[in-house]
C-alpha positions in Angstrom: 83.6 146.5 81.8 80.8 145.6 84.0 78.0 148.9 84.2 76.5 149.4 87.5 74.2 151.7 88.1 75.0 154.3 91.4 71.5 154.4 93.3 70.3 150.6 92.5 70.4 147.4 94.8 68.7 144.0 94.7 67.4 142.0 97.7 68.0 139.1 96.2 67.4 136.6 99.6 64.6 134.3 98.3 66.3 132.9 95.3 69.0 132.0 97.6 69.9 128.8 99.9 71.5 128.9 103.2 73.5 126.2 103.0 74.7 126.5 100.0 77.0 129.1 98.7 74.8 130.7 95.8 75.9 134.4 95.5 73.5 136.9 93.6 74.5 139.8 91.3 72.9 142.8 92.8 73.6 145.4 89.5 69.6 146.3 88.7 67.1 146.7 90.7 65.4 149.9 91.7 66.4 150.2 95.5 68.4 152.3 97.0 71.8 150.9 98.8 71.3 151.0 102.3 75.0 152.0 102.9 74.3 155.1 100.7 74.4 156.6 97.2 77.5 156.5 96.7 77.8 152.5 97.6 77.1 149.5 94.9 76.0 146.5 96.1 78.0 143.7 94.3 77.1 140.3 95.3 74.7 138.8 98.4 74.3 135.3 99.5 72.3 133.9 102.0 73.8 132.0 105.1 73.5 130.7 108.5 76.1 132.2 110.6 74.8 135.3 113.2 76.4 138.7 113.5 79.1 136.9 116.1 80.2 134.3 113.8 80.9 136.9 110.8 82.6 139.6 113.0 84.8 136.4 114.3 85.9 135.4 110.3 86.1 139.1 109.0 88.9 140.0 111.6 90.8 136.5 110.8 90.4 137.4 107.6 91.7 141.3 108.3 95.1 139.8 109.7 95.3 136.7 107.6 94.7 138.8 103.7 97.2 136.1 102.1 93.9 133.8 102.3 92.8 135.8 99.6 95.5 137.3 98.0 98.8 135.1 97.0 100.6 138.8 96.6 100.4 139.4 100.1 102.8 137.9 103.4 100.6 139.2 105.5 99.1 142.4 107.5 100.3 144.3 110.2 98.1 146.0 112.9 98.8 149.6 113.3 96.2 150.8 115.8 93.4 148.7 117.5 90.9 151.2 119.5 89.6 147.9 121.3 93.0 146.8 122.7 96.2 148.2 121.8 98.2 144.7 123.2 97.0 143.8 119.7 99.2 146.3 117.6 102.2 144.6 116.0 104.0 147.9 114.9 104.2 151.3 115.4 105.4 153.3 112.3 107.9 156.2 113.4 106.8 159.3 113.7 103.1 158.8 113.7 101.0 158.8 116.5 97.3 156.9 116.3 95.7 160.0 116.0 97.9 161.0 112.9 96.9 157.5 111.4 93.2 158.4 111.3 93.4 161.5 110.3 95.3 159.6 107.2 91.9 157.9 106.5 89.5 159.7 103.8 86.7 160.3 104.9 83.8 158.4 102.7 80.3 159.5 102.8 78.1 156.8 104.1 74.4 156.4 105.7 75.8 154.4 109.2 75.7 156.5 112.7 79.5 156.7 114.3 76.6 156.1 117.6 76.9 152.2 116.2 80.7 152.3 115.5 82.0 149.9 117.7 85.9 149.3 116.8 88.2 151.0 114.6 91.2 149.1 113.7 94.2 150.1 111.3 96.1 147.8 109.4 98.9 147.6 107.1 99.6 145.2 104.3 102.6 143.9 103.9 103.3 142.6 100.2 105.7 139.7 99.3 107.6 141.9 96.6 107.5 145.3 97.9 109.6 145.5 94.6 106.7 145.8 93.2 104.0 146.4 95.4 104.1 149.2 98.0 102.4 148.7 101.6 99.4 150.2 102.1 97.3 151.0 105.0 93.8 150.5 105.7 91.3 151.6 107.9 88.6 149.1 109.2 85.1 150.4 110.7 83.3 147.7 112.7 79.7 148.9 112.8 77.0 146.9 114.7 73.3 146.8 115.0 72.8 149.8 112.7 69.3 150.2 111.6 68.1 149.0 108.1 71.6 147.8 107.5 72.6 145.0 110.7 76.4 144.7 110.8 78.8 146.6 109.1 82.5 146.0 108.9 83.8 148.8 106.5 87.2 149.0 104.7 88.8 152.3 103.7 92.5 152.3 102.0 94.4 155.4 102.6 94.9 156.7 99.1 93.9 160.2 97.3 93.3 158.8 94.3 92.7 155.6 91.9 96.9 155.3 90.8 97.9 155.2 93.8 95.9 151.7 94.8 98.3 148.6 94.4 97.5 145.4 92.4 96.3 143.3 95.3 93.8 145.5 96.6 90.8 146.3 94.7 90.8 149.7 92.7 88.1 151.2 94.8 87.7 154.1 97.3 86.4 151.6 100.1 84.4 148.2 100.0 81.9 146.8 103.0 80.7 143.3 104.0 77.2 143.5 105.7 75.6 140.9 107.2 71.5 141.7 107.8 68.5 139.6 108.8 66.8 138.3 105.6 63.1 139.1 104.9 62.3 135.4 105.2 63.9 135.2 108.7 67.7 134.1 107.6 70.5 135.6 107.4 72.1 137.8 104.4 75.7 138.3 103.8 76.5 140.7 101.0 79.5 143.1 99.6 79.7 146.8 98.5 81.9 148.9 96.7 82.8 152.7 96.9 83.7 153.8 93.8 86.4 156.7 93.4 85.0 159.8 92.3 86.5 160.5 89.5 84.7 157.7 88.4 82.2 159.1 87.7 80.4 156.3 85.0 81.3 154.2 88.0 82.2 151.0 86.2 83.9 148.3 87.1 86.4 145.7 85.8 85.6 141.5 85.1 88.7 141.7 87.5 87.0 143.9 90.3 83.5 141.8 89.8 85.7 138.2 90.4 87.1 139.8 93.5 84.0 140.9 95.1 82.9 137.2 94.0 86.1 135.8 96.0 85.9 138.0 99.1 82.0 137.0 99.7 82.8 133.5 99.4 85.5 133.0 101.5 83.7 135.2 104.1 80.8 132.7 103.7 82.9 130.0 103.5 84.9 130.4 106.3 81.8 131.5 108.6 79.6 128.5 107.6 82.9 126.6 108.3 83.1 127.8 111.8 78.8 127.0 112.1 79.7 123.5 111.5 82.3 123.2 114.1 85.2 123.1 111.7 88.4 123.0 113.3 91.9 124.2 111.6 94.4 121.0 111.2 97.6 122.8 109.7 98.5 125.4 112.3 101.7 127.8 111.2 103.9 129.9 113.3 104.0 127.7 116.2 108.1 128.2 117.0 108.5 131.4 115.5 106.8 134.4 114.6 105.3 134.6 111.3 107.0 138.5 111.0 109.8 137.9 112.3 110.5 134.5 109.7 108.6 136.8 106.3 110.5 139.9 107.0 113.8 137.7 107.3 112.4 135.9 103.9 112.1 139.0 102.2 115.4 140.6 103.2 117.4 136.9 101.8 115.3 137.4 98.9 116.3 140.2 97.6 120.1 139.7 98.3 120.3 136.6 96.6 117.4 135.2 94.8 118.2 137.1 91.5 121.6 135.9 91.7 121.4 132.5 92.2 118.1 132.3 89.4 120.3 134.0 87.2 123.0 131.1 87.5 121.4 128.7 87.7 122.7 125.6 85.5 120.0 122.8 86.5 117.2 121.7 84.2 115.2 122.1 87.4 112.8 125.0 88.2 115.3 127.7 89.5 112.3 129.9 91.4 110.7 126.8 92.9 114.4 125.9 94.3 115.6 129.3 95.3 112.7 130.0 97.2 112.2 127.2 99.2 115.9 126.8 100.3 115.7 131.1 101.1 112.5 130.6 103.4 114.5 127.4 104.9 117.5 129.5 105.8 115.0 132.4 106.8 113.5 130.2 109.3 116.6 128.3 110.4 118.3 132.1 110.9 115.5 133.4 113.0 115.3 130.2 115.0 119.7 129.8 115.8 119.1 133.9 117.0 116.8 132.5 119.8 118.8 129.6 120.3 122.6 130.8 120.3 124.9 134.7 120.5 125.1 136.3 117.6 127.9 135.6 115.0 129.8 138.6 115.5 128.8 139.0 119.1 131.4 139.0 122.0 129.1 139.6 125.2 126.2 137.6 124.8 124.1 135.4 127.3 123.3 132.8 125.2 125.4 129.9 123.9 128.1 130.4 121.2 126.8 128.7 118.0 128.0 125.4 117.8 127.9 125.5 113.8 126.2 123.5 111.5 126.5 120.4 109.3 123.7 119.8 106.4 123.9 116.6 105.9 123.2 115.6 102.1 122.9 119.5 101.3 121.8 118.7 97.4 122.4 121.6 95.3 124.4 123.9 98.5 121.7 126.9 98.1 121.1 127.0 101.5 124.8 126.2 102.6 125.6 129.0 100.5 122.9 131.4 102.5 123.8 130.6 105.6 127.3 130.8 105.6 127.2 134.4 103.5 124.8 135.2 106.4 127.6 134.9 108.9 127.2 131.2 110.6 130.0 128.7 110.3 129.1 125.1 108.9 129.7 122.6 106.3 127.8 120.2 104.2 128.0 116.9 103.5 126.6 115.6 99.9 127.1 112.2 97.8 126.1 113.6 94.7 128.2 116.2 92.6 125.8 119.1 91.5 126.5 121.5 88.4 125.7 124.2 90.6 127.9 124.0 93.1 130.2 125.6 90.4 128.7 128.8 90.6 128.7 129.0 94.3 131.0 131.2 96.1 134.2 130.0 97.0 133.8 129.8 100.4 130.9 127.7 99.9 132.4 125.6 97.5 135.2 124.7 100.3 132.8 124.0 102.8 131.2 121.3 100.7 132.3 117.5 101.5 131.7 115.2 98.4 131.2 111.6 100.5 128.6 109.2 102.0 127.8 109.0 105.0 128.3 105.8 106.9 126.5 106.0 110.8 128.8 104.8 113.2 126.4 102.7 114.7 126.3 100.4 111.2 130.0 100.1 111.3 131.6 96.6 113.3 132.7 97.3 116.8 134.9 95.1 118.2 135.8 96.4 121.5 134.0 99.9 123.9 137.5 100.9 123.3 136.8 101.8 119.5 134.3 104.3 120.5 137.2 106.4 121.4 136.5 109.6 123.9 138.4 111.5 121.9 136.1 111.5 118.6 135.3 114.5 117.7 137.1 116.5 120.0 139.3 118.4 117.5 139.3 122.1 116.7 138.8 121.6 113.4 136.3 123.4 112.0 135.3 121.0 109.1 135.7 117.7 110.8 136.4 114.6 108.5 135.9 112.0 110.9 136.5 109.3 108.2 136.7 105.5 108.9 137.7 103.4 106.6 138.9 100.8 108.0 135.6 99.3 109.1 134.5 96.0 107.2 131.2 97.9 105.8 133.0 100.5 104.4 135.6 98.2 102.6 132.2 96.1 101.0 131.0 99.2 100.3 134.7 100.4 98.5 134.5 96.7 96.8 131.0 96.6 95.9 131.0 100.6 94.3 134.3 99.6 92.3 132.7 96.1 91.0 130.1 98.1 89.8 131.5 101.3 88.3 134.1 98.7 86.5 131.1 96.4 85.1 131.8 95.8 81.4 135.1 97.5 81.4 133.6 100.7 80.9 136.1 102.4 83.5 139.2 101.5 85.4 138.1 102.7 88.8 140.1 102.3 92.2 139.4 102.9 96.0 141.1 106.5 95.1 138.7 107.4 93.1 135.6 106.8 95.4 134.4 109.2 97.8 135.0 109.0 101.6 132.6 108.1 104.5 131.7 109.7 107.0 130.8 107.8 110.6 128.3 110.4 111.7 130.4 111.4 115.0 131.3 115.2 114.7 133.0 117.9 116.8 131.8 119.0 119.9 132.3 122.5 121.3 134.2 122.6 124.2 132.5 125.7 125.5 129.0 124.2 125.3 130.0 120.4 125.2 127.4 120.9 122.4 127.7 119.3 118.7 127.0 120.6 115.8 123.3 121.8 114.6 122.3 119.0 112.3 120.5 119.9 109.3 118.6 117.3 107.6 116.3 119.3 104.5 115.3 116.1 102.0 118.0 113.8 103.3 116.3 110.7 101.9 118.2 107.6 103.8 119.7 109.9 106.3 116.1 111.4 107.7 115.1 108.3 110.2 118.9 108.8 111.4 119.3 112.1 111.8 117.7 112.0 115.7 120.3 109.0 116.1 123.4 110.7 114.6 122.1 114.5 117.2 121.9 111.6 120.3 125.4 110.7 119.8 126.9 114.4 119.1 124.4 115.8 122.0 123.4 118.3 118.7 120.5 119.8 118.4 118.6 119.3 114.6 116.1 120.6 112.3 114.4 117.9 109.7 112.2 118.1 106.7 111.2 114.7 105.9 110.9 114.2 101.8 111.1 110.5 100.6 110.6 107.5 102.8 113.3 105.4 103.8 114.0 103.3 106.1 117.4 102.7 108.8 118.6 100.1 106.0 118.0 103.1 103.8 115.1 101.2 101.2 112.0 102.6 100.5 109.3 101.7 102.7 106.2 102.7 104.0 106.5 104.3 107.8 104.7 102.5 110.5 101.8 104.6 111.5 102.5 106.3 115.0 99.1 108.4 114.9 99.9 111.1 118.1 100.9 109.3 120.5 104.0 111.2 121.4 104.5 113.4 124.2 106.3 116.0 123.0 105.1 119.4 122.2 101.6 118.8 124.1 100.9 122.7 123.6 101.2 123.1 120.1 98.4 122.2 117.8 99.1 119.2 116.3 99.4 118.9 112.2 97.1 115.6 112.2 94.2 116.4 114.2 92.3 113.0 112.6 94.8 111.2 114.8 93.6 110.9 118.2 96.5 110.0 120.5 96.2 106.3 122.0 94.8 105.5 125.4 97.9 103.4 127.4 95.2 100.8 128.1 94.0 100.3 124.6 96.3 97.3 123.6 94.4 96.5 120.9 94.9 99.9 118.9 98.7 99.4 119.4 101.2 97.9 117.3 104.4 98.4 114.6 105.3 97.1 111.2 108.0 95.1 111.1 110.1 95.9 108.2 113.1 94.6 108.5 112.8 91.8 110.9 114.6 91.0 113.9 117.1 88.4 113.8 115.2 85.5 115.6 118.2 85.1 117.9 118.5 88.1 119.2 117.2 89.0 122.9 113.6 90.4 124.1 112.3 92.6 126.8 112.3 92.2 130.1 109.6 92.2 132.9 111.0 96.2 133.3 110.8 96.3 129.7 114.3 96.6 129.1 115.9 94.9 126.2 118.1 91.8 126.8 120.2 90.1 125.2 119.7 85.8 124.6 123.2 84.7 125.9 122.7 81.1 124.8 121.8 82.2 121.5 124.7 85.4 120.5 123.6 87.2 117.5 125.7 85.6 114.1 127.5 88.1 111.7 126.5 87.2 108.6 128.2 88.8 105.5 124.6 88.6 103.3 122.2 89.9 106.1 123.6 90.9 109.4 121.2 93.2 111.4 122.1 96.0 113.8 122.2 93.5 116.6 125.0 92.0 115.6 127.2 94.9 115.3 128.3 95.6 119.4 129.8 93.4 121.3 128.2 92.0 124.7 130.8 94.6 126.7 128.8 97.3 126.0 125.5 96.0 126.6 126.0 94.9 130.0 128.4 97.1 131.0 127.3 100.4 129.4 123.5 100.6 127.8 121.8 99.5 131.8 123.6 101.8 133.2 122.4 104.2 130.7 119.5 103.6 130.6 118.7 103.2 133.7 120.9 106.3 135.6 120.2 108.7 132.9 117.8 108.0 131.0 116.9 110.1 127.4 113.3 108.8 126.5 110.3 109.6 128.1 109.6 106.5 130.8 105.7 107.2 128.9 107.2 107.4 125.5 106.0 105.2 122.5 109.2 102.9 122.7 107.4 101.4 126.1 104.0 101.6 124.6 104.4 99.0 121.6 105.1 95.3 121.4 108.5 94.6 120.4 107.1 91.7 117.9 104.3 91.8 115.5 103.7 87.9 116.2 103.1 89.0 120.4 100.3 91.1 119.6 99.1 90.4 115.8 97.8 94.3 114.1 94.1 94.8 113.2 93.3 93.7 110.0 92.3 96.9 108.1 95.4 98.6 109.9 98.0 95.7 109.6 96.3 96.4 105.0 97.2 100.3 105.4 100.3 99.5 106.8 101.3 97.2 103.7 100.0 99.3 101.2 96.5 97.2 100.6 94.0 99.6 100.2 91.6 97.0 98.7 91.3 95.3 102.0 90.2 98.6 103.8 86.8 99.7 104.6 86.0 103.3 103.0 85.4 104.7 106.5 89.1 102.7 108.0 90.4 104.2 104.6 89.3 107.7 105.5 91.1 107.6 109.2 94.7 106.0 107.6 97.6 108.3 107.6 98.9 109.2 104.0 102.7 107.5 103.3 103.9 111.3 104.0 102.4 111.8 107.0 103.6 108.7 108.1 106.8 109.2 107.4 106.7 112.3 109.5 105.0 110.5 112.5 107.8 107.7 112.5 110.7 111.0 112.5 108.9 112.5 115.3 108.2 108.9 116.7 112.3 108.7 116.7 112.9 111.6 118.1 111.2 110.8 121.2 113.2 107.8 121.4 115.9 109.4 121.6 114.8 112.0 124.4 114.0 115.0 122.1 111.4 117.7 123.1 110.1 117.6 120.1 108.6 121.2 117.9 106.8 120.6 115.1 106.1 123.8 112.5 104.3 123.9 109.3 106.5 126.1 106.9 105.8 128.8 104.8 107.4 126.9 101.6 106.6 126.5 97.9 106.6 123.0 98.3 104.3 120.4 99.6 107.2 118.6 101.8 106.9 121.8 104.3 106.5 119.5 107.7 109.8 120.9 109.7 110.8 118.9 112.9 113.0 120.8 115.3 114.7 119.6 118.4 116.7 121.8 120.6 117.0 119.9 123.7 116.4 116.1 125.2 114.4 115.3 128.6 117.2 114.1 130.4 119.5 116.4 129.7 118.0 119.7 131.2 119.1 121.9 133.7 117.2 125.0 135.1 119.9 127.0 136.6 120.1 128.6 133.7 118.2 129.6 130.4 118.9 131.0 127.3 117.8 134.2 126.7 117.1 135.5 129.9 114.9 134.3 133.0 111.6 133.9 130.2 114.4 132.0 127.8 114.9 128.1 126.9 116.4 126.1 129.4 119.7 125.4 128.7 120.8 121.7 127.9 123.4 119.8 129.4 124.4 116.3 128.3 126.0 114.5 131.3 125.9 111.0 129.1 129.5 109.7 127.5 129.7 108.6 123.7 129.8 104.7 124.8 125.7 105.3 126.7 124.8 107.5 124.0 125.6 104.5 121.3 124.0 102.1 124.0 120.9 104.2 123.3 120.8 104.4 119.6 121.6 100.9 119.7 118.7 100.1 121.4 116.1 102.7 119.5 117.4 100.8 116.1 116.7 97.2 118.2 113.0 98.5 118.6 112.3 100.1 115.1 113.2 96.4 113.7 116.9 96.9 113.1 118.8 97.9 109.9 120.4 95.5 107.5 123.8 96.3 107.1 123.8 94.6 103.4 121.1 96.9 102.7 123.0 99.8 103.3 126.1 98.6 101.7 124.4 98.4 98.0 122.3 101.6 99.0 125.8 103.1 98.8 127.1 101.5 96.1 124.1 102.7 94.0 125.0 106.5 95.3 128.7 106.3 94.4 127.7 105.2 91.1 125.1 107.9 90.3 127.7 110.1 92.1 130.4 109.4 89.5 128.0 110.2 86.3 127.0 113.5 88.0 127.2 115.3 85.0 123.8 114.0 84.5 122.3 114.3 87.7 119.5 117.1 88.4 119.8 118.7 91.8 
């Protein structure tokens, strides 16, 4: 215990630095608090911020308290005397003036003449298993004499007990924030002690808060001196309420359950959790999006289910569906757990590959038949086998799983494939919501596979991979989309590129273009060279060599050109088609290749990180493909917690109507057949470099085999 004595306080303002966070313990002295007798002055630091600056970062810091406590969601503003807009709840049965009069009333030296805002809030803990709410009242005091500015916090409790872990076991604390004796600024915190306490000691515990509370109060003000700006912005889709209380309320249905069972060597908690404040948001998000489950007059859309496509362990398949909404999963990999999912879940689970139509030969426009995915079925297996990349990918898995006569394996015993091409709802001509959470090779196709099922999708890229489905390292698209303008964007250090600035622009090629294949256009439109037809070979065909001149000419202009799905300013128009027409900056041309020697500290310091990348590319696609793209920041344990959502494409909307109302989302209506919508993807995989069909057929083969010793396989 840390003794402090009731009547002392130390202006300790000259040892101290203004720029430099070095805090002073203020526990002897022989001065008075100026707050009172009955206040202890705990720590004081000198800084550079004005009365303005810290009333600005107290209040972001009274409905932000996670910033300081992990045990909190958030806090919820009960009563604002400065503008009641600003109240989030109301509790029943209470009226404002029954919420003060909740408040003790601590004796204090300040003149209610210099009380300037009284604000109530209430925290809102993430277990409230544990930890009950807890109001608070907060007294903004300003230009007080002797003291300066005084922002005051007073929990409403009778008594020590009945404080919760994450607050501090005091009656009330204060920040002040005073001109200095040597003409700078002083930004200190006091405690209240209960009094019942009457030796008036505190905790190591209570002294390291205090510590943490000044600092990030300093911090965050000399922060804001500097001009710092915020880069990761949450809460940008949904509300942050709405998406915690919805977190909470999954959690305690089924997080002890599924912990309890689980039968991976994996982390259980860090699993459960992430997958519950997925489905959380994912919930709250289809409720703005489509009608109710159970709902038979609704103005929105009827939900058009979902398909998760490589849903790992089926924790969040398993959420979803027991949360009412109809959907299925696809995964290549068997998973222990599945066992202990519910049998519902378990028969909503697919074990197969998927295999995107647009890799598979086409021979004729007649094999994109108008009547895929057209059945009523509610777990579609749209499975072609008889494609030639599926039968090397059959031959290659069963070569392979039958090396060294270790097994007698045959085409039965190998998962299917799946083209990618699902149902569509009649009522909405709508296909499913696409989930793609750590898909691996199926994340840069995921915007591909929604352009041909006119679905909707929500992405969280994970590992890197590119349309052949290798590793590799994204091309760096900085923020030069144009989706989403509103928003705050997650890499502010991006600035977007100027349309003139040719120099700044260009893309890593990958996987090369075949050297036969066409070029753009004067209109920049992709063409094909007729004197020089794309070859199929068996050890390296590209995309381009997979659809026939038919559908070029006869469908993807017309497309294109009548109904177009990408922005006509969009990145795709932007950047060279060839690395060789407009060769890369040198330091950008190393960062894309992974050469970090080769790159200036300050060119280092501007490169995107391979994650960031990666999410820049998905986005990148998206906008290819005529998505409005949302980008949200989620509230995950987890550092893959970039979420990518697209609900509609450009082309495709209609205001006649909206969902939800006259203030809704307008509603989207594809007018494009299945024949321009593969003309389109076609052509997006054309300018990303193509993907290598080979590639993809041992990419496979490597799954099926892990697939078949899943018994060893984490999720």
């Amino acid at each position: 215990m840390v003794n402090l004595s009731a009547n002392t306080h130390q202006d300790c303002s000259d040892e101290c630095t203004g720029t430099v966070f070095k805090p002073t313990e203020c526990f002897t002295g022989s001065k008075i608090s100026p707050l009172g007798s009955d206040w202890i002055t705990m720590y004081q630091s000198v800084c550079d911020f004005d009365a303005e600056g810290f009333f600005k970062v107290v209040h972001h810091l009274i409905r932000n308290p996670n910033i300081t406590s992990s045990n909190l969601f958030r806090a919820d503003i009960l009563y604002d005397s400065d503008n009641t807009e600003n109240v989030d709840i109301a509790l029943p049965g209470l009226s404002p003036k029954q919420l003060k009069d909740q408040c003790p009333n601590l004796r204090h030296s300040l003149s209610q003449d210099n009380l300037q805002r009284h604000v109530i809030r209430r925290f809102v803990p993430r277990n409230d298993a544990l930890d009950k709410p807890v109001n608070q009242s907060i007294y903004y005091y300003q230009d007080t004499p002797n003291v300066g500015s005084v922002v005051m916090m007073v929990p409403h409790v009778k008594a020590v007990a009945e404080i919760p872990f994450y607050h501090p076991q005091v009656a009330g604390l204060a920040f002040t924030h005073i001109l200095g004796s040597t003409g700078g600024c002083v930004v200190s915190i006091s405690y209240c002690p209960f009094p019942e306490d009457v030796q008036q000691t505190f905790s190591s515990r209570q002294s390291r808060t205090a510590l943490r509370l000044l600092k990030t109060i300093w911090k965050h003000g000399q922060g804001n001196l500097t001009g710092y700006t915020k880069r990761v912005h949450h809460d940008q889709i949904l509300p942050q309420k709405r998406v915690q209380d919805r977190f909470a309320d999954l959690k305690r249905k089924y997080a002890t359950r599924l912990i309890d069972n689980w039968v991976e060597t994996t982390d259980p908690a860090k699993q459960v959790f992430e997958q519950i404040g997925i489905a959380a948001f994912l919930l709250e998000l289809w409720n703005d999006m489509y009608a109710p489950s159970n709902s038979i007059r609704s103005d929105k859309p009827p939900f058009p289910g979902f398909v998760d496509i490589g849903c790992g362990n089926g924790i969040l398949l398993e959420i979803l569906l027991s949360e009412g909404r109809s959907g299925w999963g696809l995964e290549g990999h068997k998973r222990k757990t599945w066992s202990t999912l519910s049998f519902k879940s378990q028969s909503a689970i697919v074990h197969g590959l998927f295999v995107p139509a647009p890799l598979q030969r086409i021979a004729e426009p007649s094999d994109l038949r108008p009547d895929f995915g057209t059945s009523k079925n509610p777990r579609p297996d749209s499975i072609d086998n008889s494609a030639s990349i599926t039968k090397k990918i059959k031959s290659l898995s069963i070569k392979l799983l039958n090396h060294d006569n270790r097994s007698e394996k045959s085409e039965s015993d190998l998962p299917p494939f799946h083209n990618g091409i699902f149902n569509i709802l009649p009522e909405t001509n709508e296909g499913p919501f696409i989930i793609s959470n750590h898909a691996d090779e199926l994340t840069g196709w995921t915007p591909l596979l929604a352009l041909l099922n006119r679905s909707s999708f929500f992405i969280v890229p994970c590992c890197s991979r590119n349309l052949s489905g290798e590793r590799f390292r994204a091309p760096s698209h900085g923020n030069n989309w144009t989706a989403d303008n509103a928003a705050p964007t997650y890499f502010d250090g991006q600035k977007p590129q100027k349309s003139n600035d040719q120099s700044k622009k260009h893309i890593a090629i990958h996987i090369p273009l075949s050297s036969d294949y066409g070029h753009r256009d004067s209109h920049g439109n992709l063409e094909n060279n007729r004197d020089n037809p794309p070859s199929d070979s068996s050890s390296g065909s590209s995309i381009s060599s997979l659809h026939s001149s038919k559908i070029d000419q006869e469908h993807k202009y017309r497309f294109v050109n009548a109904a177009p799905l990408a922005s006509p300013h969009s990145a795709l128009n932007d950047h060279q088609e060839f690395a060789t027409q407009n060769p890369p900056n040198t330091n950008k041309q190393a960062a894309e290749q992974g050469d970090l020697k080769a790159i200036s500290q300050k060119s280092r310091s501007k490169t995107l990180s391979g994650y960031q990348a990666l999410c820049c590319w998905v986005v990148h696609l998206a906008d290819q493909c005529g998505y409005l793209v949302e980008r949200e920041m989620l509230r995950l344990p987890s550092t893959r917690n970039y979420g990518i959502v697209c609900r509609f494409r450009k082309g495709d909307i209609v205001f006649e109507g909206k969902r939800g109302g006259d203030h809704g989302e307008p509603v989207m209506k594809s007018t494009a057949s299945l024949q321009e919508r593969m003309a389109k993807v076609l052509e997006v995989i054309v300018a990303e470099g193509g993907a290598d069909r080979s590639k993809w057929v041992g990419v496979c083969a490597k799954e099926v085999v892990k697939g078949n010793d899943w018994m060893g396989h984490e999720s």
